[in-house]
Backbone as ProteinMPNN parsed JSONL, in Angstrom:
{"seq_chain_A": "XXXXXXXXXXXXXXXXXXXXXXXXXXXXXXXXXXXXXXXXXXXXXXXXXXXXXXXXXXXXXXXXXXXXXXXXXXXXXX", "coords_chain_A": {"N_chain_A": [[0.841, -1.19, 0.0], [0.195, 2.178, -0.894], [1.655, 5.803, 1.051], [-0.957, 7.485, 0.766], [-2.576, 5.711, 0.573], [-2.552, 4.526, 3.315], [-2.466, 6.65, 5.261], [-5.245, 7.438, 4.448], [-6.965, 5.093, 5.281], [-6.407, 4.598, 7.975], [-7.597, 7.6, 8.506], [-10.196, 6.613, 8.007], [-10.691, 4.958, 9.505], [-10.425, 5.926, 12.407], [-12.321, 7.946, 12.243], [-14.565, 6.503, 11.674], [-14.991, 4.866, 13.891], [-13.285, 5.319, 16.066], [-13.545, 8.152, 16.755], [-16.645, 8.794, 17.518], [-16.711, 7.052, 20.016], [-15.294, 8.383, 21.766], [-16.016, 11.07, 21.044], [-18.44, 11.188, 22.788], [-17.437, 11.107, 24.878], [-17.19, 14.172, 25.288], [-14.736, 14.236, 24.115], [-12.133, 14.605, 21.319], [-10.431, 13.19, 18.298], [-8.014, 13.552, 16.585], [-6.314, 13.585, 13.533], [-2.97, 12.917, 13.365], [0.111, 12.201, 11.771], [1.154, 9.195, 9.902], [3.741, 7.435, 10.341], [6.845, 5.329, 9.805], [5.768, 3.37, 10.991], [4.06, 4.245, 13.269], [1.493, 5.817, 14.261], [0.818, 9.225, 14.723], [-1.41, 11.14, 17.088], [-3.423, 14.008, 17.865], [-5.308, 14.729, 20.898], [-7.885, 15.737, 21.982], [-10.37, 18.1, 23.504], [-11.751, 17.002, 25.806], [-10.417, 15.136, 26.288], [-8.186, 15.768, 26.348], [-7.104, 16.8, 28.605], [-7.703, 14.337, 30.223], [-7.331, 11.711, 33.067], [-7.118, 9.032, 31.939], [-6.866, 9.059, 29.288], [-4.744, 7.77, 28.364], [-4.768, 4.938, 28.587], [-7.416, 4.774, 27.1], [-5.866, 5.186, 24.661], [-4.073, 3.712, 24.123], [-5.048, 0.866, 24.702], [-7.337, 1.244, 23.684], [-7.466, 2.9, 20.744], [-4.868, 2.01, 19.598], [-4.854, -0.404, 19.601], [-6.752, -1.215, 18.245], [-6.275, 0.184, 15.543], [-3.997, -1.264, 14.794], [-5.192, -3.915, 14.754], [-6.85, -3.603, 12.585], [-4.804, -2.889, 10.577], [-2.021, -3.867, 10.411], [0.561, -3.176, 9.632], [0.685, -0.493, 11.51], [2.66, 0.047, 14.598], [2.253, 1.417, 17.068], [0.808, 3.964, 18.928], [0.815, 7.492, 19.075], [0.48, 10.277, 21.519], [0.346, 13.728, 20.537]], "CA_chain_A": [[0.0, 0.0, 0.0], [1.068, 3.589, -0.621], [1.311, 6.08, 2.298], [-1.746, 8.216, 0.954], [-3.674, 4.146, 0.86], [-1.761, 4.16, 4.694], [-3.724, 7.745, 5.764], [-6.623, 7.087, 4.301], [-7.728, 4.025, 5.622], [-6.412, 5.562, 9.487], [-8.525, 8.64, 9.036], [-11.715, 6.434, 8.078], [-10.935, 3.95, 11.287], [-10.638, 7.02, 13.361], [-13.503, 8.794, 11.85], [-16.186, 5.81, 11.922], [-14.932, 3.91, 15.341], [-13.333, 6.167, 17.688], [-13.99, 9.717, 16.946], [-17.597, 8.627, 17.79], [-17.131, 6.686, 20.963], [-14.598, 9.771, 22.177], [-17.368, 12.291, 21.173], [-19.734, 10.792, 23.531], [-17.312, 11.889, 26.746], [-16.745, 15.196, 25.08], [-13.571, 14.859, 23.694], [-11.948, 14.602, 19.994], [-9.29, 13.024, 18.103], [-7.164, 14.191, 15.317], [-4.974, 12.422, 12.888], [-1.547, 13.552, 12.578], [0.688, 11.705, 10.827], [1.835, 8.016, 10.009], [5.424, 7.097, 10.148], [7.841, 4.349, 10.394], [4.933, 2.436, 11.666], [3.979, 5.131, 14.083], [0.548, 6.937, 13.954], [0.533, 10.52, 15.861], [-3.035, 11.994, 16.953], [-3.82, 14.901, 18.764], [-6.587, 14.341, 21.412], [-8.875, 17.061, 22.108], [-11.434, 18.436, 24.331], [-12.047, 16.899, 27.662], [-9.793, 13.912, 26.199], [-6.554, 16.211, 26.501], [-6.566, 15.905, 30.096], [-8.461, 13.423, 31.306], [-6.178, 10.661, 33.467], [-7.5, 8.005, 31.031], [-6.853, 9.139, 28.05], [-3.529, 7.109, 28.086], [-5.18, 3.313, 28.568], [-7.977, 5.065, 25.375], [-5.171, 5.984, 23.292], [-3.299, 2.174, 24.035], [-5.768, -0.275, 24.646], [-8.58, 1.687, 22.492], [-7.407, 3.549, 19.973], [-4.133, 1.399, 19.441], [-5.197, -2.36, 19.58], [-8.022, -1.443, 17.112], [-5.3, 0.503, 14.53], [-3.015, -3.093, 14.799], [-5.925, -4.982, 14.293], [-6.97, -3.185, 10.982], [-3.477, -2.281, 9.875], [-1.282, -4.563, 10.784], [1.413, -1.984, 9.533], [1.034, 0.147, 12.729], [3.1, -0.729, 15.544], [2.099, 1.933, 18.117], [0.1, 5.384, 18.458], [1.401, 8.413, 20.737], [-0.348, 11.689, 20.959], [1.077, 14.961, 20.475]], "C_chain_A": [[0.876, 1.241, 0.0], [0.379, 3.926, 0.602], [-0.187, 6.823, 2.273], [-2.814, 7.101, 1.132], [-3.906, 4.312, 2.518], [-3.199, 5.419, 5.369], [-5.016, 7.725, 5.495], [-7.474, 5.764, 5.459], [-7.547, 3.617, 7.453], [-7.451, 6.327, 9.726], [-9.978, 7.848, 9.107], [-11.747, 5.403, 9.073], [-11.336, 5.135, 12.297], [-12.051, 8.046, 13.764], [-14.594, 7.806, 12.299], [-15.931, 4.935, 13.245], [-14.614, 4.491, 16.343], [-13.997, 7.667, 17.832], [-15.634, 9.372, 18.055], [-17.766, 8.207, 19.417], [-16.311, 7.8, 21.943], [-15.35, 10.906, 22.454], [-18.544, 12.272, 22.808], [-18.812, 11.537, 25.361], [-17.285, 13.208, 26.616], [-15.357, 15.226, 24.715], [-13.374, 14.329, 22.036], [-11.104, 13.603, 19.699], [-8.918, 13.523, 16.641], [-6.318, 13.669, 14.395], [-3.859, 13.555, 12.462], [-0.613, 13.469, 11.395], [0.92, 10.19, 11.063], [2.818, 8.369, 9.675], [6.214, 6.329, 10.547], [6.658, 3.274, 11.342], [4.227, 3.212, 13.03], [2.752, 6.06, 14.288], [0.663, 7.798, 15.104], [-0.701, 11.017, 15.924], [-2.599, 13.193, 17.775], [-5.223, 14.86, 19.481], [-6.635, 15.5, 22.224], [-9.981, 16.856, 22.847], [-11.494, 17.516, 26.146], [-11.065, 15.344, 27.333], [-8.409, 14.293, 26.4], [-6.152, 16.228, 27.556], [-7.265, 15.607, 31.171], [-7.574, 12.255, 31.844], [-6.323, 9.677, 32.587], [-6.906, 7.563, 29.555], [-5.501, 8.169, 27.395], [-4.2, 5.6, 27.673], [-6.425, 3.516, 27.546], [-6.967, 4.295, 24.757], [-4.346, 4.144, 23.199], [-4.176, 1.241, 23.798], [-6.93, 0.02, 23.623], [-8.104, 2.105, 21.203], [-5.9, 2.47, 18.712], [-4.266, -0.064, 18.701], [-6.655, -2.671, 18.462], [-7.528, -0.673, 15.597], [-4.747, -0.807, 14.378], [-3.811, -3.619, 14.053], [-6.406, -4.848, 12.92], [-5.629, -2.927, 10.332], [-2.243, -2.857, 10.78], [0.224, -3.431, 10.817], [1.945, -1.161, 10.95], [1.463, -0.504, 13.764], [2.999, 0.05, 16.968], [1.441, 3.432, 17.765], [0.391, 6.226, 19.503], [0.521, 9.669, 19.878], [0.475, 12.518, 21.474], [0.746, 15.58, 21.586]], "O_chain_A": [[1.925, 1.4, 0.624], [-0.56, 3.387, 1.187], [-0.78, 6.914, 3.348], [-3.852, 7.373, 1.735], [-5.022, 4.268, 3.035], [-4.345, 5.18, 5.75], [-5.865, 8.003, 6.342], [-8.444, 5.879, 6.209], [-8.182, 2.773, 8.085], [-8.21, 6.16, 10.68], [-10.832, 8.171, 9.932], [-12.834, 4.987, 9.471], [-12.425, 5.207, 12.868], [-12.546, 8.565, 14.764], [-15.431, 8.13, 13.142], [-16.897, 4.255, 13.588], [-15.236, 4.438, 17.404], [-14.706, 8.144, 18.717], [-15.644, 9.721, 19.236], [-18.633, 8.74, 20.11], [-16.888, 8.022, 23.007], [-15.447, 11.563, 23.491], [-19.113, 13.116, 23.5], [-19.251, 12.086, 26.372], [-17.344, 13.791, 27.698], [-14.735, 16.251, 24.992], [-14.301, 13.725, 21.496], [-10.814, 12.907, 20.672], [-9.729, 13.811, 15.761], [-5.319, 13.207, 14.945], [-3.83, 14.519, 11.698], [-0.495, 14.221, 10.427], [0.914, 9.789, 12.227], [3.064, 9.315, 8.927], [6.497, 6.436, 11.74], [6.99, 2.55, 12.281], [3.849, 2.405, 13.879], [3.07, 7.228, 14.512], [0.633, 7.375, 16.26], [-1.21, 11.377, 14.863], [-1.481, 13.27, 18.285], [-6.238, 14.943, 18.79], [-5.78, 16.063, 22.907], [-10.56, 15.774, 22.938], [-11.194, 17.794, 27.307], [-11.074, 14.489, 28.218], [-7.521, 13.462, 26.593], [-5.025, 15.809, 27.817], [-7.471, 16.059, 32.297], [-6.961, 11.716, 30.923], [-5.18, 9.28, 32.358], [-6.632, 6.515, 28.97], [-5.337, 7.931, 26.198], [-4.12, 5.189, 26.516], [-6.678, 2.458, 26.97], [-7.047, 3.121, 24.393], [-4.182, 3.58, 22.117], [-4.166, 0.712, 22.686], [-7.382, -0.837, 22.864], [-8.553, 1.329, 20.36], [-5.967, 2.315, 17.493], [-3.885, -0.551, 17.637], [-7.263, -3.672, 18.082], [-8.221, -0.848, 14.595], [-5.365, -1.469, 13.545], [-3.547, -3.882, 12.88], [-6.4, -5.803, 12.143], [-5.788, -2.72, 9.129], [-1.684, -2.254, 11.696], [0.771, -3.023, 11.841], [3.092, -1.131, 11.396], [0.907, -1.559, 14.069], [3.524, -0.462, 17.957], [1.506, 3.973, 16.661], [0.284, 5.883, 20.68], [0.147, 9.95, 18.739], [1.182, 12.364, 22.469], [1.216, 16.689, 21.839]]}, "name": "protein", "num_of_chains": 1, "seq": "XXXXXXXXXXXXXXXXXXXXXXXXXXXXXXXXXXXXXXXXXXXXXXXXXXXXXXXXXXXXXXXXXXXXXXXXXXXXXX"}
């Protein structure tokens, strides 16, 4: 896959699985960039600092990138 295949098919995981269940506490997420196997977000609204947002961004946001995109090997937010 090219990288614009790579972003694409991030933003529409992000967009139709988490953004949505994120929305619901009040907070966002953002797609940054992929790289080197690496996706960056920016998480927004009541998700930027909530204590949680770490075991989201790993166990949620992470382990459901892997599972569609084998490619990714981890997700850190800006």
């Amino acid at each position: 896959m090219t990288c614009l295949v790579y972003f694409i098919f991030i933003i529409s995981i992000l967009e139709s699985k988490i953004r949505p269940a994120v929305a619901k506490d009040g907070g966002d997420i953002k797609f940054i960039e992929f790289k080197n196997g690496v996706v960056k977000v920016q998480l927004q609204g009541s998700c930027s600092g909530c204590p949680s947002s770490t075991m989201t961004l790993k166990q949620g946001v992470q382990n459901l990138l892997c599972h569609y995109l084998p490619e990714v090997k981890e997700v850190v937010a800006i």
